[in-house]
Each structure stands twice: as structure tokens, then as C-alpha cells.
N, C-alpha and C positions, 0 to 999 in steps of 0.2 A: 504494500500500500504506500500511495506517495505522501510525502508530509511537504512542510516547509522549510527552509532554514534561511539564514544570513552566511554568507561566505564572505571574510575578510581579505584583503590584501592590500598589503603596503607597496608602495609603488617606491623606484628608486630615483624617479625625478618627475618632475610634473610635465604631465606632456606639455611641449608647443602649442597644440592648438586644441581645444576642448573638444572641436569635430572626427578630431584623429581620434581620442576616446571614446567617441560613440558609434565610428565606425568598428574599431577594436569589438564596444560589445556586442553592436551587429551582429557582427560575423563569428562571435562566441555564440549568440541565440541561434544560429544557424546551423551549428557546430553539435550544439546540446538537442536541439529538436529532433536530429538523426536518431538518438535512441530514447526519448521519451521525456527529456528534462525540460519543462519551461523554464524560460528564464523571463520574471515576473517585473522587475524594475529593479536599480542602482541608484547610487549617490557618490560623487566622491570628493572628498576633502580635501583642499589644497592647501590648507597650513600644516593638517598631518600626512598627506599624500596618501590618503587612507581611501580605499575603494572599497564599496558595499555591495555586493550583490543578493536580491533576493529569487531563490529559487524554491520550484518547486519538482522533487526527484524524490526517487528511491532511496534508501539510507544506502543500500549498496553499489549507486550508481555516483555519489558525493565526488568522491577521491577520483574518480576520473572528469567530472566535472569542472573542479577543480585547475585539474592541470590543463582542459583545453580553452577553460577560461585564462588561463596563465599564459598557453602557447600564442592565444589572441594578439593579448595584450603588447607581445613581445614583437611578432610578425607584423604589426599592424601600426602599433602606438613607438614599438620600437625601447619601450621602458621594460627592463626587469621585475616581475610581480612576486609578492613573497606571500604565501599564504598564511595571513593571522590568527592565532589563535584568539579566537574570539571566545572559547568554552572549553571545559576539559573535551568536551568530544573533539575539538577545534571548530565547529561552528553552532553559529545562535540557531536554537531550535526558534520557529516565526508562527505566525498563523496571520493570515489575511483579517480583518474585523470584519470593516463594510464589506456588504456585496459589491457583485460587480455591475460597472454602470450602468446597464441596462435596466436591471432587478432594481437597482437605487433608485433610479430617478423614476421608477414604477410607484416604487413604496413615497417617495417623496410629493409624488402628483395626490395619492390618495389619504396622504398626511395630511395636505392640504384642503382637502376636498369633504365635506358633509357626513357620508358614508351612513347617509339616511336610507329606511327600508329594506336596511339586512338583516340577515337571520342573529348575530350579535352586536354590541355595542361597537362604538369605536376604537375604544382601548383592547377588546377583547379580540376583533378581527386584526388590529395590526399586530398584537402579540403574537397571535395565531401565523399569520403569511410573514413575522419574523423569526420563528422557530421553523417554519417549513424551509424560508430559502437559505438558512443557516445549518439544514441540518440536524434539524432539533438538537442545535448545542443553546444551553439557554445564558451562558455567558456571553456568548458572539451578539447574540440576537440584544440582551441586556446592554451591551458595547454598543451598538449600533443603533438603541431608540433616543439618544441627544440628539445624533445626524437628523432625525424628523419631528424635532421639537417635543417629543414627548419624555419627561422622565422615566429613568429606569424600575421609579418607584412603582410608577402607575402599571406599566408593563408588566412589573413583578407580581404585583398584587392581580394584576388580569390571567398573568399563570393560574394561578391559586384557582379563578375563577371556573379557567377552560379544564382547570385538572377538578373541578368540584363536577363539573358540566359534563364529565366523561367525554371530553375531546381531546385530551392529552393523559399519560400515563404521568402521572404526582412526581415520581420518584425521577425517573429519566427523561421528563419530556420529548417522549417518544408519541407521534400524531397516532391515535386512534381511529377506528373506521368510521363513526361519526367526522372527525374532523377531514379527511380523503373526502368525503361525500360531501361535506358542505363544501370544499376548495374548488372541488371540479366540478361544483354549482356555481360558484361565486366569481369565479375567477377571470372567466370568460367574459361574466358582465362587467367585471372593473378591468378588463382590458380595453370593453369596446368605450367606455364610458371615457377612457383617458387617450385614447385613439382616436386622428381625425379620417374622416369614413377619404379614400382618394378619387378622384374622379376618375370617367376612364372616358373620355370627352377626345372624337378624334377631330385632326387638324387638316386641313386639305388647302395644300401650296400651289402659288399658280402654274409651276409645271405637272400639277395633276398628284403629286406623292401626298399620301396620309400616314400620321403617325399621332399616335396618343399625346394629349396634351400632359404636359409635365411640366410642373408647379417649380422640381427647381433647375432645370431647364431655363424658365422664365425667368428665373432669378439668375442665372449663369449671366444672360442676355443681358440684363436690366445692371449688372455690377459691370458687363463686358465694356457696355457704353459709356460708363462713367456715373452712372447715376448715383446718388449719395446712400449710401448704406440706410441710414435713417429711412429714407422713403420708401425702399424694398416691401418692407412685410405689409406698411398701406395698401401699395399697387398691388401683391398681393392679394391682397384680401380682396379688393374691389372687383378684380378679373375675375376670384371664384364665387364672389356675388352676383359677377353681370354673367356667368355661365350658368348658373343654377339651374337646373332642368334640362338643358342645351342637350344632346349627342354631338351633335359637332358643329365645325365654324372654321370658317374661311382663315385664311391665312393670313389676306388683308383688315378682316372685321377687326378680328385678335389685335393685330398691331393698332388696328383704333381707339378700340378699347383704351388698352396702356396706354397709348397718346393722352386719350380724351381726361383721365386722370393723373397725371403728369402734368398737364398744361393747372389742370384745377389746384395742382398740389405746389409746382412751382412757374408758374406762372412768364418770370421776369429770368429764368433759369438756360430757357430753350432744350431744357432738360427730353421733352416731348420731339423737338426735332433731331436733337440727339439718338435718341433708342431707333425712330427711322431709320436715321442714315444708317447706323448698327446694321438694324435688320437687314435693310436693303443694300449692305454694301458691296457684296456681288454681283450686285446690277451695274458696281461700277467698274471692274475689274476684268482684266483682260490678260491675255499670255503671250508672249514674246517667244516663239519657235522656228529657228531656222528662218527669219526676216520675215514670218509672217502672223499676223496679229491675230489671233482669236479670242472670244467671249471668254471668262471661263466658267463653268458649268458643274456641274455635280458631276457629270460621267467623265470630264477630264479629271477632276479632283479624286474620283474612286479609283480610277485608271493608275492614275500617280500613287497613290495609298499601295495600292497592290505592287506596283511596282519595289516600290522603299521597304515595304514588308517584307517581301519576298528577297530580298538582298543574305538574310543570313543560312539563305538553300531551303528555307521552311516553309510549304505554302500556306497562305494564313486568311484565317477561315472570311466566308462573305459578311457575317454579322461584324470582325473584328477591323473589316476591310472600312465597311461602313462608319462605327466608330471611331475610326481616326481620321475618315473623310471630316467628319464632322470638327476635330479639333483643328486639323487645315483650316478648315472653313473658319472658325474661330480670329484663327492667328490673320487672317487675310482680311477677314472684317477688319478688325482694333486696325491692323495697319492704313487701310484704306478710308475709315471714318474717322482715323486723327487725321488726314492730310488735309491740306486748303480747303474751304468749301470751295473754292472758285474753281478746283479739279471738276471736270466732266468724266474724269475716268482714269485710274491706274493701272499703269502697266508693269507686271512683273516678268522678269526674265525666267526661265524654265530652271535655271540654276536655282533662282531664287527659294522659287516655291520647291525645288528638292532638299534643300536646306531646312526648310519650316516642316516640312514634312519630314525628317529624319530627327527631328528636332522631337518633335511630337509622338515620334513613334516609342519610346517608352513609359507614355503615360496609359499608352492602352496596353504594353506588353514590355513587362520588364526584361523575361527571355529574352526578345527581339536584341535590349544593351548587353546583358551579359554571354550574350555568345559571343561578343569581340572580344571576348578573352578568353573563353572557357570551351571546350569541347563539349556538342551536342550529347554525344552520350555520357561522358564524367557529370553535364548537367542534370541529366534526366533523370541516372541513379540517384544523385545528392536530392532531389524534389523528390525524388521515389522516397528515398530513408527520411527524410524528412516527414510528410507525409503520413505518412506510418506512424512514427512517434507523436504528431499531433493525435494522431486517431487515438492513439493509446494513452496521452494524456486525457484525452476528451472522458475517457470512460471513468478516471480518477478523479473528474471533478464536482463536487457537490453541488456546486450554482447552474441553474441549468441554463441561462444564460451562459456562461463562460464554456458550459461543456457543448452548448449549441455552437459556438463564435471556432472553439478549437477544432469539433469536427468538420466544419464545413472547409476550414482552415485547409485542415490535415487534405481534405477531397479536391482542396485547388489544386493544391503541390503535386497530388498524386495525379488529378486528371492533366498540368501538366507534362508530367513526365510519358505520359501512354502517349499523347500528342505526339510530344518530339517522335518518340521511337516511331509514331508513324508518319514521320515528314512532314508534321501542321504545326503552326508556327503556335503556342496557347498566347493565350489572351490574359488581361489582370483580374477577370472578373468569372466565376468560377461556372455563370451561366452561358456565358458563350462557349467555356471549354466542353461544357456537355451537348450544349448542341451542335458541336464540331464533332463530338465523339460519333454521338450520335449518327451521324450525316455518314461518316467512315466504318458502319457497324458491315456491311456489306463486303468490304474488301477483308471481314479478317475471314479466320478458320476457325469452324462451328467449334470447337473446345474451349475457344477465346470469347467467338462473339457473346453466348451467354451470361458469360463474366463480365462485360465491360456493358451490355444492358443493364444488366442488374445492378450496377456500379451505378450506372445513370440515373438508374431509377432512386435510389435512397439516396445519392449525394443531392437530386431534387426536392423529394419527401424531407430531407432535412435542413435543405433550406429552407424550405416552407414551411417547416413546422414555427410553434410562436417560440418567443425566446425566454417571456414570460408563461413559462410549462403548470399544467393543471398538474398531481399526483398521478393520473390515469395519463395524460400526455407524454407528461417524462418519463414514464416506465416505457410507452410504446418506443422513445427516442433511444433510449437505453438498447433496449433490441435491436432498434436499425443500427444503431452505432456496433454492439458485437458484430451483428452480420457486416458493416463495412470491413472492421476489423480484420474478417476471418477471409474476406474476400477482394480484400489488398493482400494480403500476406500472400494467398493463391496467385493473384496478378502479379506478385511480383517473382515467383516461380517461373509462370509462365510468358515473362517478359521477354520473349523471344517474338515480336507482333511486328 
């Protein structure tokens, strides 16, 4: 079973430059994830040159953790690491308090909130979903009710209450079936209650393409232009007023919309003719090929994507293709809508836009950078072990938020590495890698393909799942996550694909 600890080291001189240390533990968290160690956060001290690592590992996994936190440090940061004894074991036994952010700021909206018409009081139901997402440890939970403004006292005495009420066992604070059965009643409604419902409102552009309207999308757009932070979440809110009911909406109405309150909001700003020109700034742009001038268009900008992508031998999939069109597209607007207004039109040279475009290319795919130095299969393996060890942290962690965030984690790494070995380039986002998977199930051999289905299918199911788990949720998660488990280990056998 995994615990916590603090791992001390004394450093032999302060690094040069604080960035070189954080690449150092980078590439220690990288190091450690191979066989199962998270490495959770550091601090380091530079009047004692004292470095803190907080981990969480096997007691028998420590001492090599250890040294390739040390090897990091040396290879990277270039300083000598000395391991501290921090305890007779040589390091601090830890425990995390708060949950993790997601569960926090869950428990924190409903600290805030009424918590009128439930089957318990208020003090009784946050006691209750603070012993669940702790674990039923009633010290952590006890540590954790200042973070939501309520005393430990109250809390304590609301123990008592749920242990008189037969929802908690007295002695251990262990949830009783009573308590399971209220949770995975209750839970679902305080989720939806602290959840805004999202729209699903499509957009249709005047070369005829629709895509879902997305909220921060709009905000990308509306920060792209220059528009003042402050204003954002108004305009916000007003677009998803004037859509209320809608299915969809023109491309042009949209951007009037945000005009029409933009001009209301700043007025004397030009703030409203600004986001236009934004939008519209590939109406202004043009491309410089071989002395002759053309529009540029989405199909020249997809073209180009595919092209820059495909430079490190990997072909890379159409949704990722698409995606980076889009950040092009981005970097070409700002440039185009700062220049003069008095411009009727900017011209870029093809050099240009291969630059912004390779520029770009590791915001949707970090593989895409690190193969300029690293060999496609030395990488795939390392995202394979990788991989792996999240999955198997994932099953050690009690918050089911952090064990949702680690598995799906572990499922990027891993659905990278199957990619490479199959010549596709992965992507940063763990749902294009499955449906690039997906799309390649055809070309393996039947022993494989129903492996790397069923891979698809749960690395889905568990990003879908909530992160805020009912008792009857999380158990089901628990299951997917073994079966991923047992079913990476197999793929990685049969990594001959």
C-alpha cells in the first residue's frame, strides 16, 4: 500500500537559475511515474539549500526514488544532492489534509450554499461527504472543516450525531449502508445544483462549416482581441442570455451579438470594433507562394498543419490536424488585427506562416517537440512505463477525484505510446488519441484489435465518468481502472502492433 512521505536533500550550491530546478524535478516526476511513484509537490530553501520533496510510493520503492531524484538533480540542475535525514527512517512520514481541488472546491460551493431540503442538516451532511472523501479518517476530515468555514467542533459533535443516526460506525467512522444510500441519492443533486447545465448550440460560418458553440472558445477570442479581462465574464453572460433557447446561429449574428454589448459596455473603447476585426481577420490575409498571391483559407491553413505535423515521420490524426489549424489561425488573426487599420490586407510569406505553424505545433502535441531529440520508440516505451505507473497509482488513491485525474492520466501516456508504435503522431488531449486509435483498429491483428477496443472503450467511460464519485460510482471506477490495469500490462506484452 502506498503512503506519503517528505524526502530531504541538501543541495551543494544553489542552482543559477530557479527554472533549471524545476526542470530537474520534471524530469524526476517523469523518472518516478515509470514504476508507480507520484511525485506530489517541493519547496526549496535557499538560505539552507534544503530541497523538499513530497511523495507518494511504496515504502519499498523510497531508496530508489531517492537516488533518481538525486540522479535528476545532478544531470539537469548540475548540483550535487545529498539525501537528509529528515527521521530515523530518513524521511518525514506526510499525509495530504485537504482534498484534492476538484472535491475542495465541490465541498467549498456547498459550504456556501443553503443545503435546504435534504434528508440531514447542514452540519450533519458536510460531516458526512467529509468522512467519505477522506476516507473515513475523521482526523483529515476534522483538519479540513476551517478550509469551509465551519468549526471542527461542530463537525465533531455532527459525528456523534451520524454515529447516533446509524450512518457511521461510532468507533471507526467507517460509512454504513444507510449512509452509501443517502450519498448516491444526494450527490448527484449537489452536483447538478453547483454545475452550470453547457449549451450545445451549433455555429454555422459563412463558408458553410458548423461547430458547437463554446463558451471558452469565446473567451479565447474576446482576451485574443485585446479586450479587458474585467469585461469577459459580462459578455459572457449576455451571449448565453441572448442564446437561451436558440439550436443555433449564424456566424455573423454571434459576432453581433458580442458587438452589440461591447459597444453598451465600452462604448468610447472601440472595444466592439476591435473583436470584428479579430474575428474577421482572415478576410484580411493573404499568402505569398512562389510570386503568387493567394487568399488564405482554412484548406490552405489545414494543408500547412498537416504538413508541419507530419515532419517528425508520424502521421497525425485529422481531429489533431484540425486543432492546430485553429491555433494558426489564432497567431494570424493577433498579427493581422494589431497592424494599421488603414491595411486593406496582409501579406504573409509561406516561410512565415511555417514558422507560426511549427511554433504552434506543441501546444497540441508535445511528442511532435520531443522527438527532436529523443527516438520514437525509446519514447513510446518511456509513455508506455509511464503510463502504467499512473494507472497503478490511480488504484492507491483514496480521493476519487485525484484517482479519476491519475487514471485518465496514466490512459494519455499509454494511448500515446500505441500511436507512435503505429506511425500516428498523439495529440495533448487524451480524446483525440482514442479516436485516432480508434480510426487504426482495422489495420491491427485480431489478438490486438480487441485489446486496444476495449482500451478505448474504458479510457472513455472514464473520462466520463464525474470526478465528484457517488459510493456506487466509485466502486464501478475502481473496476474499470483494475480492468485498465490488467489490460495495459497485456498491451504492453503484446507491443509488437
Amino acid at each position: 500500500m502506498a503512503s506519503e512521505f517528505i524526502a530531504g536533500f541538501r543541495l551543494s550550491e544553489i542552482p543559477g537559475v530557479h527554472e533549471v530546478l524545476e526542470l530537474a524535478i520534471s524530469e524526476a516526476k517523469a523518472s518516478l511515474e515509470a514504476y508507480g511513484v507520484v511525485l506530489k509537490s517541493w519547496d526549496y530553501d535557499d538560505a539552507q539549500k534544503l530541497l523538499l520533496v513530497h511523495i507518494r510510493a511504496e515504502a519499498s520503492l523510497l531508496e530508489r526514488a531517492t537516488k533518481d531524484i538525486a540522479a535528476a538533480l545532478s544531470r539537469v540542475a548540475g548540483v550535487d544532492a545529498k539525501a537528509e535525514k529528515l527521521s530515523q527512517e530518513g524521511f518525514a512520514r506526510a499525509r495530504t489534509v485537504v482534498p484534492s481541488p476538484p472535491v475542495m472546491g465541490f465541498l467549498l460551493r456547498l459550504a456556501r450554499s443553503s443545503l435546504k431540503g435534504l434528508p440531514l442538516g447542514r452540519e450533519e451532511l458536510l460531516a458526512l461527504l467529509l468522512l467519505y472523501f477522506s476516507g473515513s479518517d475523521r482526523e483529515r476530515a476534522l483538519l479540513t472543516a476551517p478550509f469551509l468555514g465551519v468549526s471542527a467542533e461542530a463537525i465533531s459533535l455532527a459525528f456523534e450525531k451520524l454515529g447516533a443516526g446509524k450512518y457511521i460506525d461510532p468507533d471507526n467512522c467507517i460509512l454504513l449502508k444507510p449512509a452509501e444510500r443517502l450519498l448516491n441519492a444526494v450527490i448527484p443533486v449537489l452536483r447538478a445544483r453547483s454545475s452550470m447545465a453547457r449549451e450545445s448550440i451549433k455555429v454555422l460560418d459563412e463558408e458553410g462549416n458548423v461547430e458547437t458553440f463554446s463558451v471558452e472558445k469565446l473567451a479565447a477570442s474576446l482576451y485574443g482581441s485585446g479586450i479587458p479581462h474585467s469585461l469577459i465574464p459580462t459578455v459572457l453572460s449576455g451571449v448565453r442570455d441572448a442564446l437561451q433557447g436558440e439550436s443555433a446561429v449564424s456566424k455573423r449574428n454571434l459576432v453581433a451579438i458580442v458587438s452589440s454589448l461591447l459597444e453598451d459596455l465600452e462604448p468610447t473603447a472601440s472595444a466592439a470594433a476591435k473583436f470584428t476585426g479579430y474575428v474577421y481577420a482572415l478576410d484580411k490575409a493573404f499568402v505569398s507562394i512562389d510570386g503568387s498571391l493567394k487568399k488564405l483559407k482554412w484548406g490552405f491553413l489545414r494543408e500547412l498543419s498537416f504538413k508541419v505535423l507530419s515532419e517528425r515521420g508520424l502521421a497525425p490524426p485529422h481531429r489533431l490536424v484540425k486543432l492546430h489549424a485553429d491555433f494558426v489561425a489564432d497567431e494570424v488573426r493577433a498579427i493581422v488585427s494589431s497592424a494599421p487599420w488603414k491595411f486593406e490586407g496582409y501579406v504573409f510569406e509561406l516561410e512565415e506562416l511555417e514558422r507560426i505553424a511549427r511554433h504552434a505545433a506543441p501546444k497540441v502535441s508535445a511528442t511532435w517537440l520531443e522527438l527532436c531529440s529523443l527516438d520514437a520508440g525509446l519514447l513510446a516505451s518511456e509513455y508506455m512505463s509511464r503510463g502504467l505507473g499512473y494507472a497503478k497509482a490511480a488504484m492507491e488513491s483514496i480521493d476519487c477525484a485525484e484517482r479519476k485525474e491519475l487514471a485518465v492520466r496514466g490512459a494519455f501516456l499509454f494511448s500515446s505510446a500505441l500511436l507512435i508504435s503505429m506511425k500516428v503522431l498523439p495529440s495533448n488531449y487524451v480524446g483525440v488519441n482514442v479516436g485516432a486509435l480508434r480510426g487504426k483498429l482495422k489495420m491491427l491483428p485480431q489478438n490486438i484489435k480487441s485489446d486496444v477496443a476495449r482500451f478505448c472503450s474504458l479510457t472513455t467511460s472514464i473520462a466520463r465518468s464525474p470526478a465528484i464519485a457517488t459510493p456506487r460510482e466509485d466502486r464501478k471506477l475502481l473496476g474499470m481502472l483494475k480492468e485498465l490495469d490488467e489490460l495495459m500490462d497485456r498491451l504492453k506484452l503484446e507491443h509488437a502492433i
